[in-house]
Each structure stands twice: as C-alpha cells, then as structure tokens.
N, C-alpha and C positions, 0 to 999 in steps of 0.2 A: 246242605241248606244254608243258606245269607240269610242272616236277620239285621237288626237293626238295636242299638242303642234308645235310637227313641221309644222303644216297643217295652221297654223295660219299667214294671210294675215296681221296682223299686225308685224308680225315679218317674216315675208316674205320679206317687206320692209322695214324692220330697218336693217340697217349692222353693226348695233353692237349686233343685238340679237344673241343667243347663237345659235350654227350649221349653221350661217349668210352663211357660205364661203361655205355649202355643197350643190351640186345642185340636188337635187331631187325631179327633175320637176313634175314625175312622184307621186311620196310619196306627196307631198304637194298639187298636185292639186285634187287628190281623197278625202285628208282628208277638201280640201277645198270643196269640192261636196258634202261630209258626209255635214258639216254644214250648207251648204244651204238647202240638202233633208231635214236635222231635222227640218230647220225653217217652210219649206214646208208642211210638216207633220203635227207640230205643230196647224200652222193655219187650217188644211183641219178638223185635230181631235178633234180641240177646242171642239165644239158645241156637240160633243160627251162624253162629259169630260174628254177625251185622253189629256196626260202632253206627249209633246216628248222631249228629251235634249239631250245634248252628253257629255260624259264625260271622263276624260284625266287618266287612273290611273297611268301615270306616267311611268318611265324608270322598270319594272317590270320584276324580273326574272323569266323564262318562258322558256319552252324548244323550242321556237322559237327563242330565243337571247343566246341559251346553258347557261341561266341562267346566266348573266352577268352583266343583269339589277339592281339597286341598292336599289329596293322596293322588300318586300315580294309578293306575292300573297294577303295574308291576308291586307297587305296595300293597294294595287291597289285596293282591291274589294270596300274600303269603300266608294269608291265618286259614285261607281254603286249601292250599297244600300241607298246610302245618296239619292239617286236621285229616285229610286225605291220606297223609304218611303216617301216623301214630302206629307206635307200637302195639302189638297184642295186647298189652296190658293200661293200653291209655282211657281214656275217659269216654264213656258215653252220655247221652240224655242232656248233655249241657249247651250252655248257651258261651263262646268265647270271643274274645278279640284278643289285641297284641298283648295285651297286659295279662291275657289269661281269662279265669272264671267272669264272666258277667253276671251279676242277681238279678234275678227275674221275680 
C-alpha cells in the first residue's frame, strides 16, 4: 500500500506542519483510512505470515502531477521495494517513508 504524508494525523494537528494551512478534508481522511485498513490487515494476516505497511514515496513525478513532483520514479519506488523485501522479522501495520516510521 502508497500512502501519503499529507494523511498523517500527527500533522493534521500541528499547525506548523508543512501544507498546515491546506484543507483537504477529503485527501487526508482517505489516506487516514489507508492507515488504519493497513493496521487492520496487518493484525487479521499476521498468523498467516502476511507483513502489511504503507509506504510514502514522496512528492513523485508522475503523469498525475504532469510530473512536477521532485522525486524520480526510480526514487519513490525504493520505500515500496524496501518494504516488499523486509526480513521475516521486519515491521508490520506501519506507515513509512525514507526516513523510516511515520506517526500517524
């Protein structure tokens, strides 16, 4: 699963996070919904050894932004491989980007 930064409940309520002042109620409550399905998921696939995550690849040019975004393609992909390859023992139910955990 791709989520998004903007979706993020901890910077939903900070007004000094970055796009604080943009309201989109809409955008932010879906990508808030992605992360609790993934959490959901997580736990239901556990016992199955299903890993579920979400991950952020970032402002990504892409012919849905007429490529304007400031990552390549080839950048955005890597937190979706990163998360695709995880060890046995890596992380489920979470939300990441390059830097790692994101708060939700």
């Amino acid at each position: 699963m791709v989520s998004s930064s903007l979706g993020s409940l901890a910077w939903a309520s900070d007004f000094e996070a970055p796009m604080a002042e943009v309201n989109l109620l809409g955008y932010n409550s879906s990508k808030s919904a992605l992360n609790a399905v993934t959490v959901a998921f997580a736990k239901d696939l556990a016992p199955l050894g299903f890993k579920v995550n979400a991950g952020c690849p970032g402002y990504t040019a892409t012919d849905l932004n007429q490529h304007t975004g400031s990552r390549t393609p080839e950048q955005g992909a890597v937190i979706g491989i990163r998360l695709a390859t995880l060890p046995d023992d890596g992380p489920t139910g979470g939300f990441f980007d390059d830097d790692g955990t994101v708060a939700w």
